[in-house]
C-alpha positions in Angstrom: 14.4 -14.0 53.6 16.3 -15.5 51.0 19.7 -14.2 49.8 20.1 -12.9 46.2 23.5 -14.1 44.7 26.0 -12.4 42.6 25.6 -13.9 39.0 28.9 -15.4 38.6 31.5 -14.4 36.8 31.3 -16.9 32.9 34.6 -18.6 32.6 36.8 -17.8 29.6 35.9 -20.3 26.8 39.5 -22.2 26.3 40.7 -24.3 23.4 40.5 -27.1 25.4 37.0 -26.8 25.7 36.4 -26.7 22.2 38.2 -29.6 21.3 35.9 -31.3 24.0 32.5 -30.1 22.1 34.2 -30.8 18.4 35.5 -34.2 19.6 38.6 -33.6 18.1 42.1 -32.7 20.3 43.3 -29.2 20.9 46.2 -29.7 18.2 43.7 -30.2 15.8 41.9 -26.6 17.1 45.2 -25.3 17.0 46.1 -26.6 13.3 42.4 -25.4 12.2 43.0 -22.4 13.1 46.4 -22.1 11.7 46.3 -23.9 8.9 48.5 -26.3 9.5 48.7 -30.0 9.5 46.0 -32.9 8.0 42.4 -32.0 8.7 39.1 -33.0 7.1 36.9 -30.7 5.8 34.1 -32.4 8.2 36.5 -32.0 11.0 37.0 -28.4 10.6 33.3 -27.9 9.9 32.9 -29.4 14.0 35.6 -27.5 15.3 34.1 -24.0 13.4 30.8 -25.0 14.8 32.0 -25.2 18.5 34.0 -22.5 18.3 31.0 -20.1 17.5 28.6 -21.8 19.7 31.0 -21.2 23.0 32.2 -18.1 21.7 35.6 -19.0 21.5 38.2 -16.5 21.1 42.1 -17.9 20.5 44.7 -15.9 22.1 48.4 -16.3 21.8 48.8 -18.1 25.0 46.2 -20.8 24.2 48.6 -21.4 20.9 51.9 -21.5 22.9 50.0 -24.2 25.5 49.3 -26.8 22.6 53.2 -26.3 21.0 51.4 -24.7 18.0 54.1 -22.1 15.9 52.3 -18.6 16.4 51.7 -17.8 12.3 49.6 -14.4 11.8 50.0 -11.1 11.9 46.8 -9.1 11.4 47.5 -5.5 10.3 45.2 -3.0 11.0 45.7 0.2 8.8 43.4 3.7 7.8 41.2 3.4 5.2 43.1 6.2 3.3 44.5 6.3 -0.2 47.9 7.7 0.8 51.4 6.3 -0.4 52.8 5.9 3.0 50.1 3.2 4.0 50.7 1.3 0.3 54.4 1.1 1.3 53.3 0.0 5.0 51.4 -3.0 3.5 53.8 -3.7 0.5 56.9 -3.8 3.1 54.6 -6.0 5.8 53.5 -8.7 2.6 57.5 -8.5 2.0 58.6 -9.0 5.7 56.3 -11.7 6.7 56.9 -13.7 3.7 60.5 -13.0 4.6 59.8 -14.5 8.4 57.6 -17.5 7.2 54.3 -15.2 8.7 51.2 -14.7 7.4 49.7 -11.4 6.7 46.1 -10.4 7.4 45.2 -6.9 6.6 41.9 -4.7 7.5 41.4 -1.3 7.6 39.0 0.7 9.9 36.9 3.7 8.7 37.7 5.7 12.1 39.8 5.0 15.6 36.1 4.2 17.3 36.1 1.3 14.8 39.5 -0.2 15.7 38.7 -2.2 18.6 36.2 -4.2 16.8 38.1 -4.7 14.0 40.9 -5.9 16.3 38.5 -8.2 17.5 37.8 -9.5 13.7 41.2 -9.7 13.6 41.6 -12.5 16.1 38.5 -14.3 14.7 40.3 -14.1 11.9 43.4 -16.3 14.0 45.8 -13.6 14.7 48.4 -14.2 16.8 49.8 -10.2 16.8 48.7 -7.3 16.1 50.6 -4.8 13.9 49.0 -1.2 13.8 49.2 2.6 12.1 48.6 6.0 13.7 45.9 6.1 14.9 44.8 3.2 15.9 47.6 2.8 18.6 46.6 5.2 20.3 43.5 5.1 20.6 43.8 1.0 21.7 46.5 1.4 23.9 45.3 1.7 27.5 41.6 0.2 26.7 40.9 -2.7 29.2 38.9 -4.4 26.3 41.7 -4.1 23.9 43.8 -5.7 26.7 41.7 -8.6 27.2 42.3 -9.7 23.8 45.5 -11.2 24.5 47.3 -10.3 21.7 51.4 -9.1 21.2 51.0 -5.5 19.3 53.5 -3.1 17.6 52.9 0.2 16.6 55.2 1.9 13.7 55.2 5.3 12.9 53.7 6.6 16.5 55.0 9.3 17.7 55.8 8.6 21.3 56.3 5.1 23.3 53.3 3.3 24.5 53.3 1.4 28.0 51.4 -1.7 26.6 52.5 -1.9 23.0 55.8 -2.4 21.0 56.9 0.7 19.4 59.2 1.0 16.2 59.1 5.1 15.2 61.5 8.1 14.4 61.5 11.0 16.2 59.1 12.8 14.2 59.3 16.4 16.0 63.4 16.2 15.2 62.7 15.2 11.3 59.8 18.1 10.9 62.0 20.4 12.3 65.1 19.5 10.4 63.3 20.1 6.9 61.6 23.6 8.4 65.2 24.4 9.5 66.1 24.0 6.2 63.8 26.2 4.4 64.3 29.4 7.3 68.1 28.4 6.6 67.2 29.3 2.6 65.4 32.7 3.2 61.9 31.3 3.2 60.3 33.9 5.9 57.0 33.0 5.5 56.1 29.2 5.6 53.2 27.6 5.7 51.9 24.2 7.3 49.9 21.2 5.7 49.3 19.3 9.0 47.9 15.8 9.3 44.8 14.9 11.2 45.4 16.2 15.1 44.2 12.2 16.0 47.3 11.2 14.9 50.2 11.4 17.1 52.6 11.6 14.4 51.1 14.6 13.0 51.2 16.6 16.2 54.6 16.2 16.3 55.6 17.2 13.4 53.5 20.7 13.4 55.6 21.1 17.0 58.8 20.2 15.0 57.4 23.3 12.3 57.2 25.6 15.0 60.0 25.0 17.4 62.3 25.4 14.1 60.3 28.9 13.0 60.9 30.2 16.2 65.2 29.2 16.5 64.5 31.6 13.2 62.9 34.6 14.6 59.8 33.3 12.6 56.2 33.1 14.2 53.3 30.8 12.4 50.2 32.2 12.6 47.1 30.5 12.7 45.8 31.6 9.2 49.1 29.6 7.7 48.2 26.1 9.2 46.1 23.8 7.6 44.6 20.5 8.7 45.1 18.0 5.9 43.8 13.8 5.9 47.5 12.7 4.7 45.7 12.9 1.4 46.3 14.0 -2.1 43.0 15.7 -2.4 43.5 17.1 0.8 46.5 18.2 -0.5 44.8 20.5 -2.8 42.1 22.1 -0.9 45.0 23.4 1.5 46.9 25.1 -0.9 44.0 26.7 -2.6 43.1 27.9 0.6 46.8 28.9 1.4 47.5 30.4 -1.7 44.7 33.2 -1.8 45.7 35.0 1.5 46.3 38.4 0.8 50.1 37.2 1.6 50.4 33.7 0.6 53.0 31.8 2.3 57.0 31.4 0.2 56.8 28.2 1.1 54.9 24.9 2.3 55.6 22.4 4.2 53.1 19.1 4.0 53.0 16.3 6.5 53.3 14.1 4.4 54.2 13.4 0.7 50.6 12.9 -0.7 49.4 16.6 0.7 52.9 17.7 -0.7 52.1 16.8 -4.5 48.9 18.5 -4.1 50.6 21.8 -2.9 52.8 21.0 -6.1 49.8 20.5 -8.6 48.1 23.8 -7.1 51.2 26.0 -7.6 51.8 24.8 -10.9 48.1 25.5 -12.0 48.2 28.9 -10.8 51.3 29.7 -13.0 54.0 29.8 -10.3 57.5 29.0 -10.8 58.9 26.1 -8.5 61.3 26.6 -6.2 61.1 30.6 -6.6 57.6 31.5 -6.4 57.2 28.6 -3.7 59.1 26.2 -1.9 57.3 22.6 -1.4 58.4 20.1 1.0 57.3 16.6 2.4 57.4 14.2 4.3 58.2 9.8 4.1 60.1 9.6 1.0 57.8 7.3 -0.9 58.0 6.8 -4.3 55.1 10.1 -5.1 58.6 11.8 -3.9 60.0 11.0 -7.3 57.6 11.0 -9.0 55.8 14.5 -9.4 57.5 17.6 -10.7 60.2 19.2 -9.0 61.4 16.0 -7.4 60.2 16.4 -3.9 62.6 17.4 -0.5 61.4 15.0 2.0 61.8 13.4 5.2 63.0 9.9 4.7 60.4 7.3 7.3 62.9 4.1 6.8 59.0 2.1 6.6 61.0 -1.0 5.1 63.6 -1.0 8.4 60.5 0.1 10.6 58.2 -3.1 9.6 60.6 -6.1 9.5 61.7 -4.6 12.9 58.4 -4.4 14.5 57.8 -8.3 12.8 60.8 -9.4 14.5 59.8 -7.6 17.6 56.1 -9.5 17.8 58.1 -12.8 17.6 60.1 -12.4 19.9 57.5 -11.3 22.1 55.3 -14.3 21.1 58.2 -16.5 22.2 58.4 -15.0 25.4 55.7 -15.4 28.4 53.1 -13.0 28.2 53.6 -9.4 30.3 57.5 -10.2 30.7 59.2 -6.9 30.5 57.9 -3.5 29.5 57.5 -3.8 25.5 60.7 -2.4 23.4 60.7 1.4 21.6 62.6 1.5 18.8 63.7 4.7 17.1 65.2 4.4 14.2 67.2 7.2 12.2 65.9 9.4 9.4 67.1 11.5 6.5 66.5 15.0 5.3 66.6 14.3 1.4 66.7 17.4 -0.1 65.6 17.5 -4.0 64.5 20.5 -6.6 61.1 21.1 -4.9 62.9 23.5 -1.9 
C-alpha cells in the first residue's frame, strides 16, 4: 500500500527570487519598490510582472538584507469624518516629510476590513505600519497580521499592546479630570456622549466619567449614556435624545470634540442658554474646539507630539533586528483646557 504524503509546506516567495525571474538584481527589486535609484520603465514592468506571478510580498527584513533605506509608512485610519482623524493625517504628512518618509494612507470601512487593507498596504511597499483605534486592536494578536512582517505603532490606544508600538495618554485619567471638573462646578446631573465600545479609547474614557461621578456622590444611569460614532452627526442624535428626558441632564460630556459641537448646535436650537442651561465638554482639542460657539472645554490629545513620536519609534524599530525587545509604550501628558462651554 502506498503512503500518502503531507503536501509540503510552499516556501516564502523572497526578493531574491524575484530578481531571478525579472533578470534583474535584488537592489533593483528593492529600488522598484522604493522608488529609488535609475530604473527603466521596461525593467520595472519585469520586476511588477514577477512579483505578481510568485506572489511576492516585501517585508522589512527583505529591505534591510539588500541595504535598501526602509522609506514608507502606510497609515491605516477610520473612514470617519471626524477632526481628530484630519489632524492624525495632517500631523503624519507633516512628520514624515519632517523624517525624509513617505506617507501612504488608507482607510477601512470596519475592523474586519483592516487586515486586508494592511495587506494592500504592503503591496503598496510599506515598510511600517501606523494605525488608529480600532484597528490596533483588532490586529494585534492575529497570526495573519503577524506574518506580515511589518514594524506597527498604535497612537491614541488606550492600553499597551504586546506586539505593537504604542504612543497614547492615559485616557481614563483625562475623562475623569474634565468630569471632575464639571461635579467640582455643581453639575449634578451629567450626561455621556460615548464613542463606539470597539474602540479602546472610548471605553476608557466612559470609565474615567464614571469613576469621577462616583468620588462625587453622583451615579450615571443608563438612560444618560449615549453611544456616539466620534461624529458630528452623531453628535446631534445624542443630544436630541438626551435632551427630551423628562430630566435632561445639566451637563454633557462628548468623547470627543465632533459629538461635542453637536451637543452645542442642539442646545442652542432648543433655545438654551450656554453654560447655564447646560454645560458642554469635549474631548482632543482640535481646532472644532475653537471654533463653534462657546469655545469648547476640552481634553487636550498632544496628536502632533503623539505622531512624530510613534514615526521616530517605527525607525528605530526598522533599524533594529526584527522581535528584539518588547515594543515601547509611550504615554504622553495631557491637558484639561477649560474654555466658555463648561
Amino acid at each position: 500500500m502506498q503512503r500518502s504524503r503531507r503536501p509540503r509546506e510552499r516556501a516564502r516567495v523572497t526578493i531574491k527570487d524575484v530578481a531571478q525571474k525579472a533578470g534583474v538584481s535584488a537592489m533593483t527589486v528593492s529600488n522598484v519598490f522604493n522608488g529609488t535609484g535609475k530604473f527603466s520603465a521596461q525593467t520595472r514592468e519585469r520586476v511588477m510582472a514577477a512579483i505578481t506571478a510568485l506572489g511576492y510580498v516585501p517585508s522589512s527584513a527583505a529591505r534591510r538584507l539588500v541595504g535598501a533605506t526602509p522609506a514608507r509608512v502606510g497609515l491605516l485610519y477610520a473612514g470617519v469624518d471626524s477632526m481628530f482623524i484630519h489632524a492624525v493625517l495632517a500631523a503624519a504628512a507633516v512628520a514624515s516629510a519632517e523624517r525624509g518618509l513617505q506617507l501612504i494612507t488608507r482607510k477601512a470601512g470596519s475592523p474586519a476590513e483592516a487586515l486586508e487593507v494592511a495587506r494592500a498596504l504592503q503591496r503598496s511597499g510599506a515598510d511600517a505600519l501606523l494605525l488608529l483605534p480600532p484597528f490596533d486592536t483588532a490586529l494585534s494578536g492575529s497570526p495573519a497580521f503577524a506574518a506580515l512582517g511589518l514594524a506597527t505603532a498604535s497612537i491614541a490606544t488606550a492600553a499597551p499592546l504586546p506586539d505593537m508600538i504604542t504612543v497614547r495618554i492615559d485616557n481614563r485619567a483625562a475623562s475623569y479630570a474634565v468630569t471632575e471638573r464639571l461635579a467640582a462646578k455643581g453639575r449634578r446631573r451629567i450626561a455621556v456622549i460615548a464613542g463606539p465600545r470597539d474602540h479602546s479609547d472610548s471605553v476608557e474614557r466612559l470609565e474615567g466619567c464614571r469613576a469621577a461621578l462616583a468620588a462625587h456622590g453622583l451615579s450615571l444611569p443608563e438612560e444618560l449614556v449615549v453611544e456616539g460614532r466620534f461624529t458630528f452627526e452623531s453628535g446631534l442624535a445624542a443630544t436630541e435624545r438626551l435632551l427630551t428626558l423628562a430630566e435632561p441632564p445639566d451637563a454633557i460630556v462628548a468623547a470627543n470634540d465632533d459629538m461635542a459641537a453637536g451637543a452645542l448646535w442642539v442646545a442652542h436650537r432648543r433655545g438654551l442658554a450656554l453654560p447655564r442651561d447646560l454645560a458642554v465638554a469635549g474631548f482632543d482639542d482640535t481646532l472644532l474646539a475653537t471654533r463653534v460657539w462657546p469655545p469648547l472645554t476640552t481634553v487636550r490629545q498632544p496628536i502632533d507630539r503623539m505622531t512624530g513620536r510613534a514615526l521616530d519609534l517605527l525607525l528605530d524599530a526598522l533599524r533594529r533586528p526584527p522581535g528584539e525587545g518588547p515594543p515601547a509604550d509611550v504615554l504622553e501628558a495631557y491637558d484639561l483646557v477649560e474654555r466658555a462651554s463648561a
